[in-house]
C-alpha positions as CSV (number, residue, x, y, z in Angstrom):
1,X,-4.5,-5.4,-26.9
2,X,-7.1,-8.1,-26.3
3,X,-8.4,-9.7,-23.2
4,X,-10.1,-13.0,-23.1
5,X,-12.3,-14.2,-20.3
6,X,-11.5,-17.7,-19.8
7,X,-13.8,-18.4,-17.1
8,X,-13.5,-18.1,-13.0
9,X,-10.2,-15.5,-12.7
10,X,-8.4,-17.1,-15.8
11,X,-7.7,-14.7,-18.5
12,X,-5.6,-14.3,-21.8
13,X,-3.8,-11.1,-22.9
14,X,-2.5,-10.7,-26.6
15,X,-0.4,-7.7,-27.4
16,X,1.1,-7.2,-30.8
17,X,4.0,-9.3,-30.2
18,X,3.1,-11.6,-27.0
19,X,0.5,-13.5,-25.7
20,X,0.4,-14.5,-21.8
21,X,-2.2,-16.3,-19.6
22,X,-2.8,-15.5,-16.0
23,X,-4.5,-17.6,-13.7
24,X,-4.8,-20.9,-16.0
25,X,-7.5,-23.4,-14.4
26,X,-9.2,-24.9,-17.3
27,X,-9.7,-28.8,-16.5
28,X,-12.6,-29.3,-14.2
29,X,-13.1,-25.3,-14.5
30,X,-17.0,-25.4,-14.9
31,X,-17.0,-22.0,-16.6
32,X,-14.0,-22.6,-19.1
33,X,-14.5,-23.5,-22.8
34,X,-11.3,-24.1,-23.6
35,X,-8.7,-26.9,-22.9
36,X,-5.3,-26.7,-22.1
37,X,-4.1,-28.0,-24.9
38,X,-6.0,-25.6,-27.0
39,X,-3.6,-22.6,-25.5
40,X,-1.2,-21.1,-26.9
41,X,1.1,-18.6,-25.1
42,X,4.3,-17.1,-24.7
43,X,4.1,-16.5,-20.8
44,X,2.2,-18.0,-17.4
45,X,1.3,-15.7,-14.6
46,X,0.2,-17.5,-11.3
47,X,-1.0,-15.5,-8.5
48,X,-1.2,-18.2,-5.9
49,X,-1.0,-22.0,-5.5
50,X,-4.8,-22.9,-5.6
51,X,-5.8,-25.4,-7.7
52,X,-8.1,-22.9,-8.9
53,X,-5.6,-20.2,-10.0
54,X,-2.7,-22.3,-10.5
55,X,-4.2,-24.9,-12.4
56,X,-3.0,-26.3,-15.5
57,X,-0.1,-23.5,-15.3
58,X,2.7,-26.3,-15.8
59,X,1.2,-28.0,-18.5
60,X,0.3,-25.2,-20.8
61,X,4.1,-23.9,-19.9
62,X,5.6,-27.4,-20.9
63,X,3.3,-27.8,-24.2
64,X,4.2,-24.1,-25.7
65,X,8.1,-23.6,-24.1
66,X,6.6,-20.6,-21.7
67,X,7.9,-19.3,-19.0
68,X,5.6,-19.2,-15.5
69,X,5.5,-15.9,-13.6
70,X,4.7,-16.0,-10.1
71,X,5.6,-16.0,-6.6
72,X,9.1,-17.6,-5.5
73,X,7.2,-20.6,-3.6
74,X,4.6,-21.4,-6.6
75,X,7.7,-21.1,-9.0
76,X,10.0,-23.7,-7.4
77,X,7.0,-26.0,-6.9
78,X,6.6,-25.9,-10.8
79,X,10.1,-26.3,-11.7
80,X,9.6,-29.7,-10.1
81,X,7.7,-30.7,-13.4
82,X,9.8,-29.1,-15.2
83,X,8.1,-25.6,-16.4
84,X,10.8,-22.9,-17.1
85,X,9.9,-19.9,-14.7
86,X,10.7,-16.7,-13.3
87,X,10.2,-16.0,-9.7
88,X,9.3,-12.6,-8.1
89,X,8.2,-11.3,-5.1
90,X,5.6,-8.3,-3.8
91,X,7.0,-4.9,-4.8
92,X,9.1,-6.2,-7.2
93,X,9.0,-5.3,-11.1
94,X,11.0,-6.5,-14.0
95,X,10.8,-6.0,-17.8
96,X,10.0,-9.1,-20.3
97,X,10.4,-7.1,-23.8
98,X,7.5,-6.6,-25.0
99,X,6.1,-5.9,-21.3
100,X,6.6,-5.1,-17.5
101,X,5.3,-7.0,-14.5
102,X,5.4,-5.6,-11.2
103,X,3.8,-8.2,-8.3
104,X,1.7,-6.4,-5.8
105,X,-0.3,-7.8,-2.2
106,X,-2.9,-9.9,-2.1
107,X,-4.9,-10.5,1.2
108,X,-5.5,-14.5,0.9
109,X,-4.0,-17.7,1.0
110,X,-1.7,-20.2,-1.2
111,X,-1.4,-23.5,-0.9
112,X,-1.6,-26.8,-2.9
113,X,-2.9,-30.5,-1.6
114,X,-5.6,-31.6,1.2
115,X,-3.3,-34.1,3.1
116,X,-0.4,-32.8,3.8
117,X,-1.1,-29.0,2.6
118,X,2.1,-28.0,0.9
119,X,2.6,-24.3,1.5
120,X,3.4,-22.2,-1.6
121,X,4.4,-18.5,-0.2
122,X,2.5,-15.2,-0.3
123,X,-0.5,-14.9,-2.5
124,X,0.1,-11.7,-4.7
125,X,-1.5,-9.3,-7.8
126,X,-0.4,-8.3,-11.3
127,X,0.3,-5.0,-12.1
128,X,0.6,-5.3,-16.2
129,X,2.3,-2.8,-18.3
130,X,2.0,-3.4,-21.9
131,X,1.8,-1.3,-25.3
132,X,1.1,1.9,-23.0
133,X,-1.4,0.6,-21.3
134,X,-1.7,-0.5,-17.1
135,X,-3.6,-3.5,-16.2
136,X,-4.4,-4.1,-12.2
137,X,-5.0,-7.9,-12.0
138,X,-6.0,-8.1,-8.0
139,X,-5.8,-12.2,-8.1
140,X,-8.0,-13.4,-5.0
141,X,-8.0,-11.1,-2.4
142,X,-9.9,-8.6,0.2
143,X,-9.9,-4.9,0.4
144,X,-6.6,-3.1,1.9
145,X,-6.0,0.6,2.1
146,X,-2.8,0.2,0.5
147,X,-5.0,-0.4,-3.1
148,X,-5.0,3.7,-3.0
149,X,-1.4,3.9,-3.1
150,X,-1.1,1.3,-6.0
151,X,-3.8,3.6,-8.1
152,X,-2.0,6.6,-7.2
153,X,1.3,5.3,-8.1
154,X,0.4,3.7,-11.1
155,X,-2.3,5.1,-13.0
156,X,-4.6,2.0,-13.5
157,X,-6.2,1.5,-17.2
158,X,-8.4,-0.9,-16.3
159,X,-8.7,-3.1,-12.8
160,X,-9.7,-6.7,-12.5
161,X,-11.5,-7.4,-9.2
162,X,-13.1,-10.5,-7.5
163,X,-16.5,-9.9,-6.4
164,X,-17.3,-13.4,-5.5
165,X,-17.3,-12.6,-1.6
166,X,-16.2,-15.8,0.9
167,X,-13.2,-16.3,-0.3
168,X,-12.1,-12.7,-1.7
169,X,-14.0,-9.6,-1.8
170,X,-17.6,-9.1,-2.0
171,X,-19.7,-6.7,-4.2
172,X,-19.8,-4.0,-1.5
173,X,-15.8,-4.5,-0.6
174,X,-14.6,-4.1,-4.0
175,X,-17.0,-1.0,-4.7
176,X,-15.3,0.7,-2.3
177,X,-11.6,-0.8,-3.7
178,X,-12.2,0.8,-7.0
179,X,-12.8,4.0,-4.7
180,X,-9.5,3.8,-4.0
181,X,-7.9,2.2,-7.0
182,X,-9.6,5.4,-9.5
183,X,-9.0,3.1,-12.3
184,X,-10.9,4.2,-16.0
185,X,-12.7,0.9,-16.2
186,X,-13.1,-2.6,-14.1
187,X,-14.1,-5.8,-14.9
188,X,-15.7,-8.2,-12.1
189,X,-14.1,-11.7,-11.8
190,X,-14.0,-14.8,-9.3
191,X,-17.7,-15.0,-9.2
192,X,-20.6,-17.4,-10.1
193,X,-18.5,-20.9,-10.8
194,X,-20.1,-22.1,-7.7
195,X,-23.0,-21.5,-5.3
196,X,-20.7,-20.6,-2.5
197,X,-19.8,-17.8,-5.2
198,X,-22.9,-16.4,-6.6
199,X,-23.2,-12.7,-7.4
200,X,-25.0,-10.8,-9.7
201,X,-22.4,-9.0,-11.5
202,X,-24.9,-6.7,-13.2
203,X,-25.8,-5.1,-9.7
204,X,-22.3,-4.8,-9.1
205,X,-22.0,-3.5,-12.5
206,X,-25.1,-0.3,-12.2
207,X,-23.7,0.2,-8.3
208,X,-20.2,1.2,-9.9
209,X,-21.3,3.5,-12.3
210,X,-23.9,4.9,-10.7
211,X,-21.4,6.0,-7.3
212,X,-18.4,6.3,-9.2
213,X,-19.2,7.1,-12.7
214,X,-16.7,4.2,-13.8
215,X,-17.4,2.1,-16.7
216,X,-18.0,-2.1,-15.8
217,X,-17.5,-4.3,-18.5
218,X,-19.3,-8.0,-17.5
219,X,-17.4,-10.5,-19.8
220,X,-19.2,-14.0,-20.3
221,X,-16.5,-16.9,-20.6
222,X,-15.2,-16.6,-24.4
223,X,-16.1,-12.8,-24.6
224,X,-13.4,-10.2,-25.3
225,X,-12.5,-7.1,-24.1
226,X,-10.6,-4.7,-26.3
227,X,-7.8,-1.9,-24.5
């Protein structure tokens, strides 16, 4: 499998037979190199209704046929345009083919608009099973005990964390989630695509390693990452 950083929290993972997006906000996503219409994917996953996280989830769904994964909330606001989706909610698991999703908590928000603020359900996480491998996508979110039960259920590959801080997690938080998560390797995400976000992932990086022993991989936007 190969993971593409996109830019912000967006990512794409390709498996042998699949290809699926998660987190899609590309227009006006200062980090992102890639338009939407550049995509091409079989699935959507949306881990809550901010523009940043949801964006341009219906129209890469509409231009390739996909199928948007997500909460129940964010999955009836995108039938609205149209997208074809499949609506879970935290706990839950269900098998795609050629992979399983199961949704787990995310402390945050989700919504979508400024005046009125249309409420879009629970903010949530990817857990991604595919081609052997388990992929802990924590979408926006801060440290919660629980993140040692979901590592000790599910033995985690590799972890996707947001370091950012003010909205999610800081540096120091999510040191002490992969504590609790034990996963083989992290990568930091949600960080640096504006002021209010600025972290330097490389400290984050060396504090990792040097408490835990665990490998951090810092992927620039464009940049792979190979399981």
């Amino acid at each position: 499998m190969i993971l593409e950083f996109m830019g912000h929290a967006c990512f794409m993972l390709k498996t042998r037979n699949t290809a699926m997006i998660i987190d899609p906000y590309l227009n006006g996503n200062p980090q992102a190199l890639t338009k939407p219409d550049d995509i091409r994917t079989n699935w959507v996953l949306v881990t809550h209704g901010h523009a940043d996280h949801l964006g341009d989830a219906v129209e890469i769904a509409l231009n390739n046929k996909a199928t948007i994964i997500t909460i129940t909330e964010v999955a009836r606001y995108c039938e609205k345009s149209g997208a074809k989706t499949h609506a879970m909610y935290i706990g839950g698991k269900y098998n795609f083919g050629d992979f399983t999703v199961k949704m787990t908590l995310a402390l945050h928000g989700s919504s979508i608009g400024t005046n009125p603020i249309e409420y879009l359900g629970q903010p949530c996480g990817f857990l991604i099973f595919a081609e052997g491998t388990t992929i802990y996508f924590a979408g926006d979110t801060g440290i919660f005990g629980d993140m040692e039960l979901i590592g000790r259920l599910h033995p985690i590959d590799l972890a996707i964390l947001p370091i950012g801080d003010n909205f999610t997690m800081g540096p120091e938080d999510a040191l002490e989630a992969v504590k609790l998560l034990k996963p083989k390797h992290v990568i930091p995400t949600h960080y640096n695509t504006w002021d209010i976000i600025t972290q330097d992932p490389n400290k984050f990086k060396n504090a990792i390693e040097r408490e835990t022993g665990i490998p951090v991989t810092v992927l620039q936007p464009g940049s792979m990452f190979k399981l």
